[in-house]
C-alpha positions, 0 to 999 in steps of 0.5 A: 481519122481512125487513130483520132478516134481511138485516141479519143477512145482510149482517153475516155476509157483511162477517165472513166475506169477509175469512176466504173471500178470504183462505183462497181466496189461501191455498189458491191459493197452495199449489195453484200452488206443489204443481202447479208443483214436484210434478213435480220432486219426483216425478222427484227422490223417485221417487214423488208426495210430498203436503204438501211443497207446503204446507211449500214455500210456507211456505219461498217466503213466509219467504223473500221476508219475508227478502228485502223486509227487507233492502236489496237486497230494498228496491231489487228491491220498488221496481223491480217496484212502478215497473212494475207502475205503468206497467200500468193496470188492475194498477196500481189493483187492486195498489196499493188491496189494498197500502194496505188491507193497510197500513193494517191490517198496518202496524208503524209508527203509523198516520197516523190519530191519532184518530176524529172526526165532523163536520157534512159537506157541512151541519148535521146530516148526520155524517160519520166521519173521521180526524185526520191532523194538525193544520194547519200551514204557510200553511192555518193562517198564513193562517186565523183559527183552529187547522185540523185535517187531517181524512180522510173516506173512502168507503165501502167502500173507505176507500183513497179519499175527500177530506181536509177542513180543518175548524176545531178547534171543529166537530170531534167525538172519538169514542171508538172505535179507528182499527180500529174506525172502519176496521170501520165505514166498510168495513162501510158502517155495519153494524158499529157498535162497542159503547159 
């Protein structure tokens, strides 16, 4: 009953962290924004004026969409991203929420083309994983047989993890979307999706 419940927990948790921290950026991003331009306003209207800090931050984060698409806004992206890479412990934090936003938000194909499972680090002990591509230029001229580029990531930060060039005939296809592999290692296992 106690393990049931905190199975029960820890579920509910994993589902709403995501929904808290990203409401919490929200509403921190309104607050900075209304404190920073609530004072010009006041000046400029002559009295305090509620909700344009919202609207205000709707324009701010437009804005900067339209910016990051074109090429001068490419250019300005890379020059801030080269150094914040010169920082170390803003350089982790950055570039690990940048690829998990990626990986979830990307427009383009992922580059994990399927789920698979394989027998990792022995028999009988799984691990999920996902195609990258199959193996190509010397790993496969110089093996027997046809090589697949597999990723296995750690839970609970997929960003990190190992890739293993495993033989086609020990890999395993699941069924499951890349989305739902990503659910199931992030969630350390708790969120399995139906058959």
């Amino acid at each position: 009953m106690l393990k049931q419940f905190r199975n029960y927990f820890l579920t509910g948790l994993i589902v709403l962290l995501p929904l808290i921290v990203t409401s919490y950026v929200i509403i921190t991003l309104f607050v900075v924004i209304d404190g920073t331009f609530s004072p010009l306003l006041e000046v400029i209207f002559g009295r305090e004026v509620y909700g344009l800090g919202s609207i205000l931050t709707f324009i701010i984060i437009l804005g900067v969409g339209v910016i990051a698409k074109n090429v001068l806004g490419k250019k300005l992206i890379n020059f801030g991203e080269g150094l914040l890479t010169r920082i170390p412990l803003v350089r982790n934090i950055y570039f690990t929420i940048r690829q998990i936003i990626n990986a979830f938000f990307s427009q383009e194909k992922t580059s994990f083309r399927s789920v698979v499972l394989i027998e990792y680090p022995r028999k009988g002990l799984y691990q999920v994983g996902f195609l990258t591509c199959e193996g190509m230029g010397e790993v496969q001229d110089k093996t027997d047989n046809d090589i697949l580029n597999v990723f296995v990531p750690t839970t609970p930060n997929p960003t990190s993890g190992m890739l293993v060039l495993i033989s086609k005939e020990e890999v395993i296809y699941l069924d499951m979307t890349v989305e739902e592999g990503l659910k199931l290692i992030v969630s350390g296992g708790t969120l399995v999706p139906e058959r």
